[in-house]
MARTI-590063 format. One record per residue (C-alpha): residue in one letter; x, y, z; residue number from 1. Coordinates in nm, 2 decimals, padded with zeros to 4 digits, always signed. Each point is the difference from the previous one (the first is absolute). Last residue first. Layout:
(site 'a',(X,Y,Z),NUM)
...
//
This chain:
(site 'x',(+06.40,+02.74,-04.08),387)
(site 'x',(+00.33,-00.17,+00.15),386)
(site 'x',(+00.10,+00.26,+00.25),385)
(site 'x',(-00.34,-00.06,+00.17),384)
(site 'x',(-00.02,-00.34,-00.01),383)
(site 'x',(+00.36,+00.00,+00.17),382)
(site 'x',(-00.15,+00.17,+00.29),381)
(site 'x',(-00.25,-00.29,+00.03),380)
(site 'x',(+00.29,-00.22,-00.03),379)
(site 'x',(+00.20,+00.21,+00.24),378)
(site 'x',(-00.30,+00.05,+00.28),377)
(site 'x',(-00.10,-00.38,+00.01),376)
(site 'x',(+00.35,-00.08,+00.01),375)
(site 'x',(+00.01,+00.17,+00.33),374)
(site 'x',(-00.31,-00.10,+00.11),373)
(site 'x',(+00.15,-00.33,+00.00),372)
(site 'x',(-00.15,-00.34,+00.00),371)
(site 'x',(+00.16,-00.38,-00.09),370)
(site 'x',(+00.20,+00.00,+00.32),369)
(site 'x',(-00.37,+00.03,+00.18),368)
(site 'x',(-00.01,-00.40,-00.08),367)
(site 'x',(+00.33,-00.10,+00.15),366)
(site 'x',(-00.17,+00.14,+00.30),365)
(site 'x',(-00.28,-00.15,+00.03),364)
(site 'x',(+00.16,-00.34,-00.07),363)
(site 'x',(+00.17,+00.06,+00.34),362)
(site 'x',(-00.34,+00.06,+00.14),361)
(site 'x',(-00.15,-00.29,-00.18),360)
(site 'x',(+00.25,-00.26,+00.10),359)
(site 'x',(-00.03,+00.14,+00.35),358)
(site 'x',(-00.40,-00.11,-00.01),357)
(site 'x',(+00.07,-00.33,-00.18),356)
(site 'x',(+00.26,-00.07,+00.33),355)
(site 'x',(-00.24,+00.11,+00.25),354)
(site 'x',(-00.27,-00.20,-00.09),353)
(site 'x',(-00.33,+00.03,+00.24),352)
(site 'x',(-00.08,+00.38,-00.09),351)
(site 'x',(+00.13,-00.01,-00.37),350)
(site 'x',(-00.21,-00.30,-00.11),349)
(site 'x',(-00.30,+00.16,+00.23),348)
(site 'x',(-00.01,+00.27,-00.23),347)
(site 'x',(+00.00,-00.24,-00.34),346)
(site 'x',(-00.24,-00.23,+00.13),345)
(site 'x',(-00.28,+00.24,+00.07),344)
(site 'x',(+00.03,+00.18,-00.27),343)
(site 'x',(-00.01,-00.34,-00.21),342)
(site 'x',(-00.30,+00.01,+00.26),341)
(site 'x',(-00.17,+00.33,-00.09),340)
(site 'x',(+00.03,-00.13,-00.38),339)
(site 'x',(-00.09,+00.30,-00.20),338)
(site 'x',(+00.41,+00.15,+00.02),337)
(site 'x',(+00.08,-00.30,-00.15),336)
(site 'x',(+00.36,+00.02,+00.17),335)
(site 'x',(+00.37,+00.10,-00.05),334)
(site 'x',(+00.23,+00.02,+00.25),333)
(site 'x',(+00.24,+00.29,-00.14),332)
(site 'x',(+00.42,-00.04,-00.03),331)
(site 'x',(+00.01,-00.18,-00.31),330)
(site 'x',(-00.10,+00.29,-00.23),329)
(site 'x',(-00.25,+00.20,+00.20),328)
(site 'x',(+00.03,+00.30,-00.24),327)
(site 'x',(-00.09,-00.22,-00.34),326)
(site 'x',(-00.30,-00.22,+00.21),325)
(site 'x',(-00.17,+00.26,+00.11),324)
(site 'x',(+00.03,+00.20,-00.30),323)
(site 'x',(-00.35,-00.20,-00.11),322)
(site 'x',(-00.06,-00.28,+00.23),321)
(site 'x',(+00.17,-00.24,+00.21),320)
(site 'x',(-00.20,+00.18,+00.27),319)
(site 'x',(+00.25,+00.08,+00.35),318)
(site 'x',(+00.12,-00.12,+00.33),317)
(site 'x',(+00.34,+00.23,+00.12),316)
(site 'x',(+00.23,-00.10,+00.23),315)
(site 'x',(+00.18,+00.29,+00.22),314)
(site 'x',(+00.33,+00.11,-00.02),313)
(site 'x',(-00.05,+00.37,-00.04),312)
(site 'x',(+00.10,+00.05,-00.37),311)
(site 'x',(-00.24,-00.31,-00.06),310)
(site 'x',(-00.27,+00.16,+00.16),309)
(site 'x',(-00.02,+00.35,-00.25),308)
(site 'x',(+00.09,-00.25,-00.27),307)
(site 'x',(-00.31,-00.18,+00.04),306)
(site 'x',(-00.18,+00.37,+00.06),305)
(site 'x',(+00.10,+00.12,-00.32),304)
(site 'x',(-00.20,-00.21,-00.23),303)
(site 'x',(+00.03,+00.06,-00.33),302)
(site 'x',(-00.32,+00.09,-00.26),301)
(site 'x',(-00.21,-00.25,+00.22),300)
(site 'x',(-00.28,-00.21,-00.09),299)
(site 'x',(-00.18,-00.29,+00.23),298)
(site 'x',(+00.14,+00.13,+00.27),297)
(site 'x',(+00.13,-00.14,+00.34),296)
(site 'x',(+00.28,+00.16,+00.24),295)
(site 'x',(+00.10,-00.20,+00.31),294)
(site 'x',(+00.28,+00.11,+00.26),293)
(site 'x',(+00.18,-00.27,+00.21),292)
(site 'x',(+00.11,+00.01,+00.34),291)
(site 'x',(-00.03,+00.38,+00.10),290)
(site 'x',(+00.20,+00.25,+00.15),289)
(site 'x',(+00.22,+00.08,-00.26),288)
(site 'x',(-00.28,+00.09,-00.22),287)
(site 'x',(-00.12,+00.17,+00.26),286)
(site 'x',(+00.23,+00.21,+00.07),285)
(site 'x',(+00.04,+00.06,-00.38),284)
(site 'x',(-00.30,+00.15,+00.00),283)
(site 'x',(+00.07,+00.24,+00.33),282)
(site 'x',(+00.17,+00.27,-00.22),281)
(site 'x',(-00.24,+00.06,-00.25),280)
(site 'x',(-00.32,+00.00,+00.28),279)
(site 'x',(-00.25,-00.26,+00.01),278)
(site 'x',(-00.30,+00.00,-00.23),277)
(site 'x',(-00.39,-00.12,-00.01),276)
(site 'x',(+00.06,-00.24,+00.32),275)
(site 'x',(-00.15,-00.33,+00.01),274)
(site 'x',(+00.04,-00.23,+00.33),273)
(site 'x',(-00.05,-00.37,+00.02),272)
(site 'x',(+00.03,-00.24,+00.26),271)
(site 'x',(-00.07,+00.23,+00.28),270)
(site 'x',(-00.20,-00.24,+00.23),269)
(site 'x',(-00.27,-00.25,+00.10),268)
(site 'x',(+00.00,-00.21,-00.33),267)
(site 'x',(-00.33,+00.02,-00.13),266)
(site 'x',(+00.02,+00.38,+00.09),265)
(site 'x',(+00.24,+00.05,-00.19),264)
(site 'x',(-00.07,-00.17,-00.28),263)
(site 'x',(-00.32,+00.18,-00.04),262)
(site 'x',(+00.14,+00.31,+00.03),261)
(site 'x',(+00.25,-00.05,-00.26),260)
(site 'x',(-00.30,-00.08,-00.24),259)
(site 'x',(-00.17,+00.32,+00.07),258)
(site 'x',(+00.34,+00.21,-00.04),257)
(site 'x',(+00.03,-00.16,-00.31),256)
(site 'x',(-00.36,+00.09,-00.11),255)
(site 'x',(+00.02,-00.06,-00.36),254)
(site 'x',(-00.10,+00.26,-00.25),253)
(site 'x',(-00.04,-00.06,-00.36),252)
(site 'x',(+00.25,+00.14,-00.05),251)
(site 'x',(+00.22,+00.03,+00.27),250)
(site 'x',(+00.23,+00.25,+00.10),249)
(site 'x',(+00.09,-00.05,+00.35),248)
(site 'x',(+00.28,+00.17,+00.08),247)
(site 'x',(+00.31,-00.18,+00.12),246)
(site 'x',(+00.21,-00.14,+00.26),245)
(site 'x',(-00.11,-00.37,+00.12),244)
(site 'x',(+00.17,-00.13,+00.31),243)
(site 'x',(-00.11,-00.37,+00.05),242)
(site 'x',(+00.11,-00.13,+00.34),241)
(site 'x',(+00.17,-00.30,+00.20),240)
(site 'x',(+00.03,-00.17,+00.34),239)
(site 'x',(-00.28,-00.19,+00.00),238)
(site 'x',(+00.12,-00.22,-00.29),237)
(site 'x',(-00.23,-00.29,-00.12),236)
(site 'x',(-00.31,+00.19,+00.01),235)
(site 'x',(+00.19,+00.30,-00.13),234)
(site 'x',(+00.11,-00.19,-00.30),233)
(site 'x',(-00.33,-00.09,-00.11),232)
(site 'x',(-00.17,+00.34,+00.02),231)
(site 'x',(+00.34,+00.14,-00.20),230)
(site 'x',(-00.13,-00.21,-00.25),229)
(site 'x',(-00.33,+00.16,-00.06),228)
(site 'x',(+00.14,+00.33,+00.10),227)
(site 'x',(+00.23,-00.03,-00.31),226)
(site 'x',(-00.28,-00.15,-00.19),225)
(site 'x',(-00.22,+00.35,+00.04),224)
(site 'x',(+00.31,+00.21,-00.02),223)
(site 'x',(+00.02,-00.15,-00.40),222)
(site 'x',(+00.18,+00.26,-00.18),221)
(site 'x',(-00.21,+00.00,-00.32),220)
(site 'x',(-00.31,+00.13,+00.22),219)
(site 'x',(+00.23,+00.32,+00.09),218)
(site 'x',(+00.17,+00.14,+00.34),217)
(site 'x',(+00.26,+00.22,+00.02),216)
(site 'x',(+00.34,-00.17,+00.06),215)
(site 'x',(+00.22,-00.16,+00.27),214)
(site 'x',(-00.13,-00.33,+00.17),213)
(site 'x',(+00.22,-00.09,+00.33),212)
(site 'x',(+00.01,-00.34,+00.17),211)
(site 'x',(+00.08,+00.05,+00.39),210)
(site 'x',(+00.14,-00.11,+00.29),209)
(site 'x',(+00.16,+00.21,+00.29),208)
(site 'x',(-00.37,+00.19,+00.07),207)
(site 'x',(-00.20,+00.24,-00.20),206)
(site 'x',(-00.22,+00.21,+00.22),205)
(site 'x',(-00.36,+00.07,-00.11),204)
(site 'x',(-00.12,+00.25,-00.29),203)
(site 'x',(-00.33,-00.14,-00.24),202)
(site 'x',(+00.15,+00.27,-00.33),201)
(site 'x',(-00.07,+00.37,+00.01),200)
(site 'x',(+00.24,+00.26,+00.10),199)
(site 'x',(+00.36,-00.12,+00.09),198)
(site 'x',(+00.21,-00.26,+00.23),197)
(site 'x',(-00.24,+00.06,+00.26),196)
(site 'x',(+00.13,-00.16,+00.22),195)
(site 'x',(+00.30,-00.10,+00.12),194)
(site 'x',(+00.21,-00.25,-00.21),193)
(site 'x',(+00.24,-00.27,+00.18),192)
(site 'x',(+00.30,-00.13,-00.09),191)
(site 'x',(+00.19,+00.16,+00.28),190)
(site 'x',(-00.18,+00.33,-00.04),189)
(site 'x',(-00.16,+00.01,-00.36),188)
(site 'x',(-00.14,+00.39,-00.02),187)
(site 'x',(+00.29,+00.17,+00.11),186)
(site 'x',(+00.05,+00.37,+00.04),185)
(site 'x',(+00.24,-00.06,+00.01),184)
(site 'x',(+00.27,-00.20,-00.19),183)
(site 'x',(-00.11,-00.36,-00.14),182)
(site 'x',(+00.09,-00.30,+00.17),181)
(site 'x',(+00.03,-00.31,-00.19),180)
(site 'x',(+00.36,+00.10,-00.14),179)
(site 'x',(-00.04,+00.02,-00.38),178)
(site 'x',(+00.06,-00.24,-00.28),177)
(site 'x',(-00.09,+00.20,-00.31),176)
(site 'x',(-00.33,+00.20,-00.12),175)
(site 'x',(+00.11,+00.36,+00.01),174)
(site 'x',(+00.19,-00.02,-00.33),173)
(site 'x',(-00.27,-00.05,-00.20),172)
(site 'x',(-00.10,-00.33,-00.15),171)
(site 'x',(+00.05,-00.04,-00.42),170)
(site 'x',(-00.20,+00.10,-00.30),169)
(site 'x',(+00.08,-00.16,-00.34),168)
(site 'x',(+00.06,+00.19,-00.32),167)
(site 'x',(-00.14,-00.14,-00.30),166)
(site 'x',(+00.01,+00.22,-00.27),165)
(site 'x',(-00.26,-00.02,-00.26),164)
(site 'x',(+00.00,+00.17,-00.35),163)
(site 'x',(+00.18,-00.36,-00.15),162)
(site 'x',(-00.30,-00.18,+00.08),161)
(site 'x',(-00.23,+00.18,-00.25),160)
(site 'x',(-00.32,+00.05,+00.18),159)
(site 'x',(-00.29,-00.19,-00.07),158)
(site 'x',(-00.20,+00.19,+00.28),157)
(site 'x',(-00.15,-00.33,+00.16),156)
(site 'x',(+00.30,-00.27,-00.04),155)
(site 'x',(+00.30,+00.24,+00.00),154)
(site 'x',(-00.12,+00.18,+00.31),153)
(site 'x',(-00.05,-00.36,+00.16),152)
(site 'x',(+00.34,-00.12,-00.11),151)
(site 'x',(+00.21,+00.31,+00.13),150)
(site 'x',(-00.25,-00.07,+00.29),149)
(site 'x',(+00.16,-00.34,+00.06),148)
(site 'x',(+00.36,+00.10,-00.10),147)
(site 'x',(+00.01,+00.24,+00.32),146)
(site 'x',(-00.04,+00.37,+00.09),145)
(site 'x',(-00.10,+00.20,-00.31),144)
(site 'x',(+00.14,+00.26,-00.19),143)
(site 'x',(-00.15,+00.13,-00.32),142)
(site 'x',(+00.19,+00.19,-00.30),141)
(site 'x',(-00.07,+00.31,-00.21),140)
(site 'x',(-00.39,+00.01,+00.14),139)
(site 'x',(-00.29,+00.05,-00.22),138)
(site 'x',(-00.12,-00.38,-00.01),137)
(site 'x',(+00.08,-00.06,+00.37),136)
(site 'x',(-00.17,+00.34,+00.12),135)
(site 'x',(-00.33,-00.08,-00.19),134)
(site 'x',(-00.01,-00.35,+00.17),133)
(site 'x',(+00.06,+00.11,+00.29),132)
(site 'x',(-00.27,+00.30,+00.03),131)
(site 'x',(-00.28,-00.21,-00.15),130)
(site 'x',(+00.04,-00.29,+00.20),129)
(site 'x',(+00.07,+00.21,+00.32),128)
(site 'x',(-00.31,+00.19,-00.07),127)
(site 'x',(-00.21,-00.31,-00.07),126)
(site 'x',(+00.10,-00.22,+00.28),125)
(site 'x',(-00.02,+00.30,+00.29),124)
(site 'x',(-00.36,+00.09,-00.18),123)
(site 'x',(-00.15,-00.36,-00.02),122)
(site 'x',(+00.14,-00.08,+00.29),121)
(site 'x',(+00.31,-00.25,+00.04),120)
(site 'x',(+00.00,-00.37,+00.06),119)
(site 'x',(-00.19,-00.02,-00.30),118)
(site 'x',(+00.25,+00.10,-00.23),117)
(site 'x',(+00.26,-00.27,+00.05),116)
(site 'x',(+00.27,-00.03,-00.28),115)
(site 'x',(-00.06,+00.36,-00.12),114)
(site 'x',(-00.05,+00.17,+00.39),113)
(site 'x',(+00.33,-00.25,+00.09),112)
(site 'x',(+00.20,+00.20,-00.25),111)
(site 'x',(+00.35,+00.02,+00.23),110)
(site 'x',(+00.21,+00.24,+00.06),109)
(site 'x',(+00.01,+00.20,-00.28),108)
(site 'x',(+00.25,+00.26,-00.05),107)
(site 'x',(-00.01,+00.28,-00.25),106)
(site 'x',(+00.27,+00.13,-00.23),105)
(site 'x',(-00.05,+00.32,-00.19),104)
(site 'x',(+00.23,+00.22,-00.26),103)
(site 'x',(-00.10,+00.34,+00.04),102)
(site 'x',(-00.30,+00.19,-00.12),101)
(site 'x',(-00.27,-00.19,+00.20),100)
(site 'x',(-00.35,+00.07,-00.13),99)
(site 'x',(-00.25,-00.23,+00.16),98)
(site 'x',(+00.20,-00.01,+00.34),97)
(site 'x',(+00.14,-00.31,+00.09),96)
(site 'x',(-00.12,-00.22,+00.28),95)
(site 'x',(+00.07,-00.39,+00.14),94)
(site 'x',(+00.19,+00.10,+00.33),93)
(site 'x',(+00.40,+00.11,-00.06),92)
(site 'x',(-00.02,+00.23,-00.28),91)
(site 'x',(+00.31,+00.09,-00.14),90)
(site 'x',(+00.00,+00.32,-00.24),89)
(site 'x',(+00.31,-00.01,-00.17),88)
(site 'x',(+00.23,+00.29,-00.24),87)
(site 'x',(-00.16,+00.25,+00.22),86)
(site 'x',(-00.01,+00.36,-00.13),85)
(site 'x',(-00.14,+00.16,+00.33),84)
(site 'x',(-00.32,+00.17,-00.15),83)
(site 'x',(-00.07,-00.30,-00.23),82)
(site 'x',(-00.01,-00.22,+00.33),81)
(site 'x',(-00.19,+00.25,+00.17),80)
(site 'x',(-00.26,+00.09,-00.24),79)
(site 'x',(-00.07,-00.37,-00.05),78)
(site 'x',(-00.03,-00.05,+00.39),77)
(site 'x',(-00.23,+00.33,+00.04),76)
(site 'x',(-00.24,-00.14,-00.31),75)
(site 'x',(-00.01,-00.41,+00.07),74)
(site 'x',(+00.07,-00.13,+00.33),73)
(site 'x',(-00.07,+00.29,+00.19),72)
(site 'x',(-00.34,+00.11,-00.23),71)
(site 'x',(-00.12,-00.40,+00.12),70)
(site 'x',(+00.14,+00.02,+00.34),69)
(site 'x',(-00.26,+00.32,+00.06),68)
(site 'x',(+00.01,+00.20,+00.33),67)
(site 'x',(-00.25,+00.35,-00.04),66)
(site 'x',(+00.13,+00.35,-00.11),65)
(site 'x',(+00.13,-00.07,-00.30),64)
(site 'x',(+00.36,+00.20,+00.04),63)
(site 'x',(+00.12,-00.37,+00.14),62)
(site 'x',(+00.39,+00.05,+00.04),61)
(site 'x',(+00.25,-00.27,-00.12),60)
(site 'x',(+00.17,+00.02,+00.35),59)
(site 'x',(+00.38,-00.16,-00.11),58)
(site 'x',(+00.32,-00.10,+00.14),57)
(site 'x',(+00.30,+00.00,-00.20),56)
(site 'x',(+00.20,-00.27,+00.09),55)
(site 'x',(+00.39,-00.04,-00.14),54)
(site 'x',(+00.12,+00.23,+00.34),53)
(site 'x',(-00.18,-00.26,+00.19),52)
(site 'x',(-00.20,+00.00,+00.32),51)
(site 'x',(-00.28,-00.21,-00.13),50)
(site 'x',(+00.12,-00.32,+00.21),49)
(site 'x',(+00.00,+00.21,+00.31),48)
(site 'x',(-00.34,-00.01,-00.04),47)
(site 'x',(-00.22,+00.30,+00.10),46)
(site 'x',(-00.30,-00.06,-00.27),45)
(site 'x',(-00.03,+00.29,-00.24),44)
(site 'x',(-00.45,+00.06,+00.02),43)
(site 'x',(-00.31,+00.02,-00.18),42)
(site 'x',(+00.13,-00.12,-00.41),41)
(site 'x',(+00.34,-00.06,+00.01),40)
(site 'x',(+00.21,-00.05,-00.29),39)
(site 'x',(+00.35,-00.10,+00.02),38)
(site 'x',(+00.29,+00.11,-00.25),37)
(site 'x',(+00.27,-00.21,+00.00),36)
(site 'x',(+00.34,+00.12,-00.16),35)
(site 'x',(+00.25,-00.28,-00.18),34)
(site 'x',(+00.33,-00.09,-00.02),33)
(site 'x',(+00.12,+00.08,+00.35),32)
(site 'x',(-00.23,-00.30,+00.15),31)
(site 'x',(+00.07,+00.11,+00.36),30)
(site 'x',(-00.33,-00.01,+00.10),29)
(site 'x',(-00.12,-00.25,-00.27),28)
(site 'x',(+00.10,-00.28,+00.30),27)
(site 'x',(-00.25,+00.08,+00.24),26)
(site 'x',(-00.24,+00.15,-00.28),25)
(site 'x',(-00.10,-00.36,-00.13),24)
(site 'x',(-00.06,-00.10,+00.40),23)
(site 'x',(-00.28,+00.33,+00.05),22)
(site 'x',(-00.13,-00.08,-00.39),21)
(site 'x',(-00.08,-00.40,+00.11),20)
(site 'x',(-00.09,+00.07,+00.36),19)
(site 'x',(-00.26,+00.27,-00.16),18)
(site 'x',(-00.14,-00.26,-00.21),17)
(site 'x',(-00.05,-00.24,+00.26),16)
(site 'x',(-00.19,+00.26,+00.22),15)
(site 'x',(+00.11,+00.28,+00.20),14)
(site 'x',(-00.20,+00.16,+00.21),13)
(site 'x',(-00.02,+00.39,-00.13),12)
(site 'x',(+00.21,+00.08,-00.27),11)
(site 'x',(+00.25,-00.22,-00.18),10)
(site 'x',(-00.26,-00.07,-00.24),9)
(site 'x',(-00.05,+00.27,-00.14),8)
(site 'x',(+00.36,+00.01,-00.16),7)
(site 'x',(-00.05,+00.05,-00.40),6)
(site 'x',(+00.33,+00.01,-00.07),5)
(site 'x',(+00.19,+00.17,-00.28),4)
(site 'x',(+00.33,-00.13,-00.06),3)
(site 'x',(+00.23,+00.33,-00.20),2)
(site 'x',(+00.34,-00.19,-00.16),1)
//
């Protein structure tokens, strides 16, 4: 059996997508049965990963003259997978070409641009609309991530429920218990982080006590009552810090940065530092590093980042919304992620009891049980043989 796969996004910085197709091709490597042919459209990424007798890598070359994602996706992608004779064409972010002359199957992640259209430009909203909803209703089969947006996709593109595969994510390998003390060139040196951590972000020194907030910023994920609460806390705990890693993509815009200011300054020191990103290899550092983590959203497709902490012991505060509350399970604190003091409560719960906080570590990791990349790969793979 011939797999084409359309594998943009496993150039440049890697995105969720790409950790999804770079994990699925850890254990296709050796999948005898089948032969993967990737797609690239700039550049082959050196990753050991792709090092595979059952990989051919692919440059679909631009004879156009000018960079277009639009004749990528649907002329030199078409030709391709008609060139090759593939028996699939998996794509693993939203897209299919218009023509695709192989059996297709399409993963969605979530459809948060359907359920919630104005928290996306008119433009970003309509295109991904458009595209997804094209892709589902052409597609062989769909894959999706959790029962929640199985539901969703069902609800706005009344899709038959037996075309969709659910086919949950799970936390990578890197993020485990690890020794505090990273190799050099270290950026945490006995539980402390020099700056600058990276480009962009407030910088300052994070100290032996911190709360960590993992993800690009949104509206829906509620950074504004995060810092609300976290204001509280750090008047009652001088000791303790807010790291916040992610981009700030607001819209409408809300000056984080502005607001962390504030704070700090109110309270005379480093309470809260944002960074836009931290290395792959110093995440689950901090993970490990800090007390509790704390991931809000009103609307989530999964939720990797909850069992990103659990894998390395640490607590995790959550929404009881949406996937939320299906990839938690038992092992998440769940709050009203609107509140700032059910926030409020829930963090200082797992500061000032030690007993509900190691009952949520061990939790934690009954929970990850439930998640394998591993069967993520062979019941994708199984999709496959099945069509």
């Amino acid at each position: 059996m011939i797999v084409s796969i359309d594998g943009r996004c496993l150039e440049g910085g890697r995105t969720g997508a790409g950790r999804y197709l770079i994990n699925l091709l850890k254990f296709w490597r050796k999948e005898n049965s089948c032969q993967f042919k990737i797609y690239f459209k700039e550049k082959i990424p050196q990753d050991e990963t792709l090092k595979s007798d059952n990989f051919k890598l692919v440059i679909l070359k631009n004879s156009l003259g000018f960079r277009s994602n639009f004749f990528f996706e649907h002329f030199f992608l078409s030709l391709a997978i008609k060139k090759d004779k593939a028996d699939i064409f998996f794509s693993p972010y939203y897209l299919l070409p218009f023509y695709c002359p192989a059996k297709s199957v399409v993963t969605l992640h979530d459809i948060s641009y359907e359920a919630h259209p104005e928290w996306f430009s008119f433009k970003n909203q309509f295109f991904l609309r458009l595209i997804s909803k094209m892709a589902a209703r052409r597609s062989s089969a769909i894959l999706t991530v959790s029962e929640f947006s199985k539901s969703e996709i069902i609800k706005y593109y009344k899709i038959d429920p037996r075309k969709i595969t659910v086919t949950p994510l799970a936390a990578d390998e890197i993020f485990t218990i690890v020794s505090p003390t990273p190799p050099d060139p270290p950026l945490l040196r006995r539980g402390k982080i020099n700056p600058p951590l990276a480009k962009g972000g407030t910088g300052g020194v994070i100290g032996n006590k911190f709360i960590l907030a993992v993800g690009s910023i949104f509206n829906r994920r509620h950074i504004p009552e995060l810092i609300e609460a976290f204001k509280k806390i750090a008047g009652e705990f001088s000791d303790i810090q807010l790291l916040i890693i992610g981009v700030n993509h607001t819209q409408p815009f809300i000056d984080i940065d502005g607001m962390i200011k504030k704070i700090n300054d109110d309270l005379n020191r480093r309470a809260i530092i944002r960074e836009d990103r931290v290395s792959e290899k110093d995440l689950p550092v901090l993970y490990n590093l800090a007390e509790l983590s704390v991931y809000l959203s009103d609307y989530e497709g999964f939720g990797l980042p909850l069992l990103e902490s659990m894998a390395c012991g640490t607590p995790m505060i959550t929404s009881q919304k949406t996937s939320l509350v299906e990839v938690g399970g038992e092992a998440a604190v769940f709050t009203d992620s609107s509140n700032p003091s059910d926030i409020y409560d829930k963090i200082k719960k797992i500061l000032v009891d030690e007993n509900f906080k190691n009952e949520r570590i061990k939790s934690g990791f009954d929970n990850i049980k439930r998640f394998s990349w591993e069967k993520c790969a062979r019941e994708t793979l199984d999709l496959f043989k099945k069509l």
